[in-house]
N, C-alpha and C positions, 0 to 999 in steps of 0.2 A: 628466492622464489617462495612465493607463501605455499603453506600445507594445500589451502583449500584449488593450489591449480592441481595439482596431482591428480593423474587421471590415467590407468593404468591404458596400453593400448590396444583397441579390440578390433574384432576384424569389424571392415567399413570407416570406420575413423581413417581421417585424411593428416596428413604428417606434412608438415611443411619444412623444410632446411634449408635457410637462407646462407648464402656463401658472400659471410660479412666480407672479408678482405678482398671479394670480387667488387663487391658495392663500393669498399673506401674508394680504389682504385677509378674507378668509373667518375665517382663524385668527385674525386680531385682535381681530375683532366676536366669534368664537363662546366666546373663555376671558375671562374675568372678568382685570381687573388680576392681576399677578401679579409677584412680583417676586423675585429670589434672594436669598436668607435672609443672604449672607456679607455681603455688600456693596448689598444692593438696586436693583441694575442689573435693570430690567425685563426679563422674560423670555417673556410670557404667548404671543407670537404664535410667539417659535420655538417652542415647548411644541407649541402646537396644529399648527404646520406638518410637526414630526416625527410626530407621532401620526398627521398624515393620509398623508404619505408611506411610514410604516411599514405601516401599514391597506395603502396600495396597491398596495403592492411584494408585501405580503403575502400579499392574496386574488386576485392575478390570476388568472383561470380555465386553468387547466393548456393549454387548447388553443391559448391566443389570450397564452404569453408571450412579452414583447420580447424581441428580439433587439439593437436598439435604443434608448436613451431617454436621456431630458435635460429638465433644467429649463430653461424660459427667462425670463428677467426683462428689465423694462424699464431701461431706463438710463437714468439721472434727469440732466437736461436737456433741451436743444429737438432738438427734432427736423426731416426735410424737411418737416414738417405745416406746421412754424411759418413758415414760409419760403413756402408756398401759400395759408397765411391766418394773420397774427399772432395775432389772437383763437384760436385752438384751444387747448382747454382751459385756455383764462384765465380760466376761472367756476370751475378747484376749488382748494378752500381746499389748505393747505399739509398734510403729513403730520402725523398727531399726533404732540406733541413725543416719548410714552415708547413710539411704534413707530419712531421713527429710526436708533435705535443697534443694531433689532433685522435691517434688512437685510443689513446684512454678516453679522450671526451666524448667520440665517439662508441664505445662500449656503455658507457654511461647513458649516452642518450637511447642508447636500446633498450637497458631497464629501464629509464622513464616512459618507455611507450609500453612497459609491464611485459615485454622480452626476454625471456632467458639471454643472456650474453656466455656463451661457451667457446673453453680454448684450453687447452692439454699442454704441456712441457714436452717435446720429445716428439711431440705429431703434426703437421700439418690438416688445416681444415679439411682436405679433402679424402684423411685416412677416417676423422673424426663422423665426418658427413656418409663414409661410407659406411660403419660401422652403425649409425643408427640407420640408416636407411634398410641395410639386411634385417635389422634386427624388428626393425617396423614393419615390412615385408612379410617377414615369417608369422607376424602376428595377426596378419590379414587386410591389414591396412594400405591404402596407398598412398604412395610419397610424391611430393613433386620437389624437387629441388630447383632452388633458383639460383641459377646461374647458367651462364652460357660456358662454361669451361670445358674444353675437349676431352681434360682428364677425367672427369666426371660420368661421361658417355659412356665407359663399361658399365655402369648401374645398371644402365637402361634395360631394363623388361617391360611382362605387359603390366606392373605394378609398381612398376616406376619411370616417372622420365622429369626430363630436367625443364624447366622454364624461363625464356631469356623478357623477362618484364620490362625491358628496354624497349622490346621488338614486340611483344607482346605475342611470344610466338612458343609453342611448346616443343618440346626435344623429344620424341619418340624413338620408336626404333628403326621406322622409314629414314629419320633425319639420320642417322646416324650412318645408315647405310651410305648414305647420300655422300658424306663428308669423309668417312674412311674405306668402304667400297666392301664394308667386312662388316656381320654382324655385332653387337657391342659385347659378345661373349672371345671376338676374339679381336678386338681394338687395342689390347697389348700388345699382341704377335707384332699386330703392324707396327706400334708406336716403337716397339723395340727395334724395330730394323731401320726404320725413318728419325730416331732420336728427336731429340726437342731443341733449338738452340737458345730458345728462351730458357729454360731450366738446366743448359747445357750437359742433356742427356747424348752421348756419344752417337748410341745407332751405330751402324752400319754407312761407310762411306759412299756415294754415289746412288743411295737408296733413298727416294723419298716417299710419300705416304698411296701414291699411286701405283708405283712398282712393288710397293709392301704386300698391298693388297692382292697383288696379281700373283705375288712368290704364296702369302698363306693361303688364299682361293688354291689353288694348286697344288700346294704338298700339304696344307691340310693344320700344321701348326711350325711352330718358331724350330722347335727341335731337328722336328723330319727335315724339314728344310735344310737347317746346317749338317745334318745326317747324310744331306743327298744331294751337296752343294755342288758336287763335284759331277753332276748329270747339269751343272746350271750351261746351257750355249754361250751364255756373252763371256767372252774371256775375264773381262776385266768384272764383271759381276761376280763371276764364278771365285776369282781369286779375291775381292773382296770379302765374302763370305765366309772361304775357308779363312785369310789370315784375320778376319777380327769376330769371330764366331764366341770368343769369349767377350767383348763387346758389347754384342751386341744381346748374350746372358743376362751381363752385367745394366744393361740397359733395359730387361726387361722387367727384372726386379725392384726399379727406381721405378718403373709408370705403373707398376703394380700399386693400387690401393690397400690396403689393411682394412679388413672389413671384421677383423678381429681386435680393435684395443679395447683393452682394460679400463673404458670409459669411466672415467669422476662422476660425471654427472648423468644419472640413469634418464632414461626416455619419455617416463613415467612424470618425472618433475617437468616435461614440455607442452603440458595440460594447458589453454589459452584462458586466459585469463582477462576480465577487463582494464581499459588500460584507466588510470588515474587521473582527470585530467589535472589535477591542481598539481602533481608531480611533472606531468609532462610539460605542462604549460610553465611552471616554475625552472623547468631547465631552460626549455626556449626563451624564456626574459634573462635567465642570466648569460646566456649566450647573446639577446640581441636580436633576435630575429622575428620583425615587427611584423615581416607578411605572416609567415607561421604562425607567427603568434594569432594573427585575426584569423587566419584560414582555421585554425585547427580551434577554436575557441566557438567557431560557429559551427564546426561541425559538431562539437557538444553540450551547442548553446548554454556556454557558461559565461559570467562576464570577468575578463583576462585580470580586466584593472583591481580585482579583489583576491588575487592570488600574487602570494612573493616569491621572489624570484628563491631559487636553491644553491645550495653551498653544492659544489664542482672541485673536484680534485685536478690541480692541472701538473703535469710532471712535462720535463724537457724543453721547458722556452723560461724565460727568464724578460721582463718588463723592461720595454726597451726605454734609455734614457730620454728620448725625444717624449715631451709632453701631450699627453691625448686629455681629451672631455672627457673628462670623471664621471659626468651625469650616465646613469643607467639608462634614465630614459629614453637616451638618444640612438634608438637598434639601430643596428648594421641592417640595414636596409639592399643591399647592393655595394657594385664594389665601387669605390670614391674615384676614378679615373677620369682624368682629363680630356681632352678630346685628341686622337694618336694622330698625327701630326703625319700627312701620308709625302715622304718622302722618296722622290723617283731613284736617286743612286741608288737607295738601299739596296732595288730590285734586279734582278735577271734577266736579261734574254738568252735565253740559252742555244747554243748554234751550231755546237758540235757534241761527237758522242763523249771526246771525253770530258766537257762540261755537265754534259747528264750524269754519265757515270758519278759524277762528283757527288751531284746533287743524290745518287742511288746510295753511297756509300753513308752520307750525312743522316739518311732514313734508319740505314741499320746499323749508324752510331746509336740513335736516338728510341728506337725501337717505337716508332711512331713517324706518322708523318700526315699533313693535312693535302687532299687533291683536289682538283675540281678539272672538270673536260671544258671545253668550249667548242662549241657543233652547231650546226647551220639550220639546226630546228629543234623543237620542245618535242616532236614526237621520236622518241628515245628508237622506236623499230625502224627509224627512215632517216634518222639527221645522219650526217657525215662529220666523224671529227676533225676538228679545227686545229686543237692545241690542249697543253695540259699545265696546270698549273702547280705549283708545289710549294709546299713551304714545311719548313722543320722550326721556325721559334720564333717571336714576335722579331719581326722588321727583318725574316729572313724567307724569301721567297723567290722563286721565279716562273718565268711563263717561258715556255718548249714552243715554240711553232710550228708545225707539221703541214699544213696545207693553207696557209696560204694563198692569195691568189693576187693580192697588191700586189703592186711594181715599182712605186712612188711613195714609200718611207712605209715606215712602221710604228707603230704608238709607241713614244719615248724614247726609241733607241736607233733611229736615223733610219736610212732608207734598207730593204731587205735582201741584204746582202747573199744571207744563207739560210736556209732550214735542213734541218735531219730529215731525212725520209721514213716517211712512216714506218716502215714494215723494222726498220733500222733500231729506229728509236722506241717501239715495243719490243723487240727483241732485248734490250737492256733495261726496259720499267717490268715487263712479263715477271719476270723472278720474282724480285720485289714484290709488286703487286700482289701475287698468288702465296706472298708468305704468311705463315701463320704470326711469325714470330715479330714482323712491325705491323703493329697498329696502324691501320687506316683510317683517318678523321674525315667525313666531307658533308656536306648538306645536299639534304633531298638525295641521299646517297643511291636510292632503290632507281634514280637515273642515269646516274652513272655508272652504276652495276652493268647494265644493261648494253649501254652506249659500247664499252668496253669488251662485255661479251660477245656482240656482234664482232668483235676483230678477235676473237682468240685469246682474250684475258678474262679471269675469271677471279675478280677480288676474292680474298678471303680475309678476315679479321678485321675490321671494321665497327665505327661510332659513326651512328647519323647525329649531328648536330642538331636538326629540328625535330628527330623522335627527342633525344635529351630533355632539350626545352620546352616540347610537352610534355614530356614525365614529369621533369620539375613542377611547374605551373600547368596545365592542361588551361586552367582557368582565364591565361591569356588568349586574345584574341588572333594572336598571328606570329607565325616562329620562320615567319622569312628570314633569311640571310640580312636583309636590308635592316630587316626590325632587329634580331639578333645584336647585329653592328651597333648600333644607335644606344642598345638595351645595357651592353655588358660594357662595352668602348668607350661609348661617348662619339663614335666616327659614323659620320656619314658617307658611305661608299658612292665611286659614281656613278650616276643612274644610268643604265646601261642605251637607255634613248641617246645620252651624249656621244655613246660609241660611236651605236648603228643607227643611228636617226630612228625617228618613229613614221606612221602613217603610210603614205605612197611612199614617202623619200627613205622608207627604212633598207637597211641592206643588209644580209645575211654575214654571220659574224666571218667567213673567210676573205670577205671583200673589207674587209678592215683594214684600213693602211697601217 
């Protein structure tokens, strides 16, 4: 970081702290494989991480820009977590093998946009982030953090809240209430009796984030409560409480942030700076990335073709023996995919509970899962759902049918023998669905939210597909499902007139054989 950002923090200056390892994560799920054309070093997630950093640096509202700001990333090994309970996050699997080699590139490409790139030995981002956040706070200044991360929501005051630039939506301290039912000064209390099983923080048995709240609203904090556990009425509440009271100590301490580390790198050096284009634009040629490259050339009206590409440190992949196009010139453009060949065995219908069950357990192998509803109208307050569709991994899907109303076969899978009853077959997706802990993927998802809600589910954690695709590119013209498919696949899905017919002769999707 040059001398001349340095900018001590005063009050009114605005602090921005980006939760880089929330952004890798997002951008690696939201781009399709992708890989650079010369040498096929995967590239897909920095791809996606500059398109969202460039989106954000770019639309910030004129009133509200930093003064301040910085990435921060985790620093991959153990941390003091692990040292207060060994088990903390020993339940997640390893990074995927071809997002490995893309953290360094991706730190790299943050100082090219003239970014602080910041990460601690010993800390996770979100002790890091909280630590300058107090520290920018006390100085007068306010902060917005970007990230939608729950753990993050203790921040929140009136001079600070979080930002989900996905959703374009900001994190207050109404939101907050909203989602743990307790103000953000006591969003520990809760997390510690509801545990996390993404971070596999223990909690309290039988306690989730609703009964948290209702136990701290009530006796006031974590302590009294196990102080008074023994006035609890539910039996089996009550003796949870008493026997895992140490527990769930021990799990308060883990959600707790450290808004005191010994930071390296002071707050003062996150002065904003302009960004370089001949740096920035030199990385993106040697990564490959020919839209970037024009998109972000015109926003600096430079011309790209008189700038060289920059030397890139790569660590963790190794050049695979299969020969690629040497030429630079030839950017990774998109990803090189064939047209996916839609194959009917692959697919599901799914007929009984414990076929769904299957499909539930699959979701929270994978801590992710893609849905989509199918309902008997586009208006989300009046359709009636049909059926639900699922899938956990390319060519693994199926479709649930619930209401039906054919009698004379069913699409692909003979005639309709059986369906789950609704009320049945929500009582088994409900969980699921309302977990924090898998990911929810869908398009146009603010319909399905809703669809959903009318029966008594009430998603939480969740990727819109077509918010993505305009953060990516805003610049395209259409982020339907159909165009999406076409965009990233090569597949043309089928047009749903084949279903349901269109015109006079169309039929509402339960009368679908």
């Amino acid at each position: 970081m040059s001398d001349n950002c340095k900018r001590p923090v005063q009050p009114g200056d605005h602090v921005f702290l980006i939760d880089g390892s929330g952004y890798i994560f997002r951008a690696y799920h939201a781009i399709p494989p992708l890989n650079r054309k010369s040498d096929g070093l995967p590239v897909n997630a920095v791809q996606g991480f500059c398109s969202m950093l460039n989106k954000l640096l770019r639309e910030m509202p004129r009133d509200n820009q930093p003064t301040h700001l910085a990435v921060i990333f985790d620093k991959s090994g153990k941390t003091f977590r692990n040292e207060i309970y060994s088990q903390y996050k020993a339940n997640r699997p390893p990074a995927p093998e071809d997002l490995v080699p893309q953290f360094g590139l991706i730190k790299q490409a943050v100082r090219a946009f003239g970014v602080p790139s910041i990460e601690q030995e010993g800390y996770e981002a979100d002790d890091l982030i909280a630590t300058y956040a107090v520290e920018a706070e006390k100085a007068g200044a306010t902060v917005r953090i970007v990230s939608s991360d729950k753990d993050l929501m203790q921040l929140v005051n009136d001079r600070v809240a979080l930002y989900d630039s996905m959703k374009d939506r900001e994190i207050g301290l109404e939101q907050v209430k909203e989602k743990f039912g307790v103000g953000p000064e006591k969003v520990v209390e809760v997390q510690a009796l509801a545990g996390d099983s993404v971070d596999n923080v223990p909690g309290v048995p039988g306690i989730g984030v609703k009964i948290g709240a209702q136990l701290i609203n009530e006796y006031g904090d974590l302590e009294t409560l196990l102080a008074r556990a023994s006035e609890i009425k539910q039996p089996k509440r009550r003796e949870n409480l008493i026997e895992f009271a140490d527990q769930a100590r021990v799990s308060r301490l883990l959600v707790q942030l450290d808004c005191q580390v010994a930071v390296e790198a002071p707050l003062d050096e996150f002065g904003v700076c302009e960004t370089d284009p001949d740096e920035l634009i030199g990385f993106l040629k040697t990564m490959e990335f020919t839209h970037l490259i024009r998109r972000i050339a015109g926003e600096f009206d430079v011309n790209a073709a008189e700038i060289e590409p920059v030397k890139v440190e790569i660590s963790g992949w190794e050049k695979p023996d299969v020969p690629h196009d040497e030429s630079v010139t030839g950017a990774a453009e998109g990803p090189d995919l064939s047209a996916i060949p839609f194959d009917r065995d692959a697919y599901e219908t799914v007929r009984t509970l414990e076929r769904l069950q299957h499909w539930v357990d699959a979701a929270y192998e994978r801590d992710m899962i893609c849905f989509d509803t199918e309902t008997t109208s586009l208006d989300a307050m009046r359709a009636e759902l049909v059926g639900v569709a699922l899938a956990t991994a390319p060519g693994k899907a199926c479709y649930i049918p619930l209401q039906h109303r054919a009698d004379d076969g069913f699409a692909f899978d003979g005639p309709v023998l059986e369906q789950i009853k609704l009320d049945e077959a929500l009582a088994v997706l409900k969980p699921m669905l309302e977990d924090d802990s898998v990911l929810k993927i869908a398009q146009n998802f603010k319909y399905d939210y809703h669809i959903l809600q009318r029966y008594g589910v009430t998603v939480s954690s969740f990727d819109d597909t077509m918010l993505l695709s305009y953060s990516l590119d805003s610049g395209l013209g259409h982020h339907g499902m159909d165009e999406l498919s076409k965009r990233h696949l090569d597949h043309t899905p089928i047009p749903f007139r084949e279903i349901a017919g269109s015109g006079k002769s169309a039929i509402t999707f339960d009368l679908v054989p």
